[in-house]
N, C-alpha and C positions, 0 to 999 in steps of 0.2 A: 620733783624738786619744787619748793619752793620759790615762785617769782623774787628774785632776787631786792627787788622793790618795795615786796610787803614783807621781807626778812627784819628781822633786828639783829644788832649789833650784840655778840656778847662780850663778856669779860675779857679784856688782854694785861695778859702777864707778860715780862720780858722774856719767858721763856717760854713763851706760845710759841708754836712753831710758824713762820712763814709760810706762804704757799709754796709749792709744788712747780716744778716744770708744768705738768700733767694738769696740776687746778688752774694755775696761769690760764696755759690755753683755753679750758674752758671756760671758766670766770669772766675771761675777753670777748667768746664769744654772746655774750649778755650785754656788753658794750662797747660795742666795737668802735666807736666813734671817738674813746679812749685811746690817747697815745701813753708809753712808757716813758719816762725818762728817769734817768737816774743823776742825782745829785751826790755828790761826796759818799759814793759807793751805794747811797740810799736809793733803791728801786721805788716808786713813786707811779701813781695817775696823775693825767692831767689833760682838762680841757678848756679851750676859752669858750664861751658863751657872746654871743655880739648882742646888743640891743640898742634902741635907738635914740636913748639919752644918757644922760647920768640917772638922773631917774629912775626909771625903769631899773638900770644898771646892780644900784643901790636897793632896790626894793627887790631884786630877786637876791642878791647878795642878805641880807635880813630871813630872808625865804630860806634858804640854806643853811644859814648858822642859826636860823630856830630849832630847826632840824636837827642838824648836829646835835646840839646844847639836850633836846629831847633824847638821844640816843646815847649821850655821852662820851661821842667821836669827832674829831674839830678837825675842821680841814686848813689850808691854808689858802686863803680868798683873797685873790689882789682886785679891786676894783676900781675903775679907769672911766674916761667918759665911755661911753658905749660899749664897752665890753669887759666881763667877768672870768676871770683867768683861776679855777678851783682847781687843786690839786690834794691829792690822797694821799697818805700812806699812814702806816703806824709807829707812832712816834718810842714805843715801847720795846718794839723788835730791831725796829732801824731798817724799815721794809716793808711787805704788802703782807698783808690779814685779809681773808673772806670780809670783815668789817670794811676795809674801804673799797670793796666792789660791790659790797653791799651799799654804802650809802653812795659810790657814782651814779648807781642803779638810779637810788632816789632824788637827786642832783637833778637827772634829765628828766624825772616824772615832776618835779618842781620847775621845770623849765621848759615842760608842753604846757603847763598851765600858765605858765609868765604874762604879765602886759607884756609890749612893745616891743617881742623879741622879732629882729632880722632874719 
């Protein structure tokens, strides 16, 4: 299998199908540092990031939505003094896609390389 990190993003249709009980668990175990939650029935990723300024904060936050914007997958990035709160899902299905385990993948390889992180 391909490292989840050097994956791309493909196409979603609203009628892609969501993950799987079965993919779930494995997909999670790729990143595991990834909690669930679910909003308005919407299954969702989600992790904060701490760093040690706005700064920093804002420049991995930029980091991210390059990213995205290249893969054609947006997350939802809330950015605060010191810490970056990215959450995943697919906005198409109303739920989780290999797409957005595919980019938390890349989320935390954009975030071993960050200035300033905590």
């Amino acid at each position: 299998m391909t490292s989840l990190d050097q994956a791309h993003c493909e196409a979603c249709q609203a009628d892609a199908p969501k993950v799987s009980d079965a993919e779930l668990s494995e997909l999670l175990r790729h990143i595991p540092d990834w909690n669930i939650e679910v909003r308005d029935g919407v299954m969702q990723l989600e992790k904060p990031y701490l760093f040690k300024n706005f700064k920093h904060a804002l420049a991995f936050t930029n980091a991210v939505g390059a990213s995205a914007e290249a893969e054609g997958h947006h997350p939802g990035l809330l950015t605060e003094w010191g810490k970056v709160t990215v959450t995943w899902w697919t906005h198409s299905i109303k739920g989780l896609h290999r797409n957005d385990f595919i980019m938390a993948a890349r989320t935390n390889q954009i975030a071993a390389g960050a200035e300033g992180r905590k």
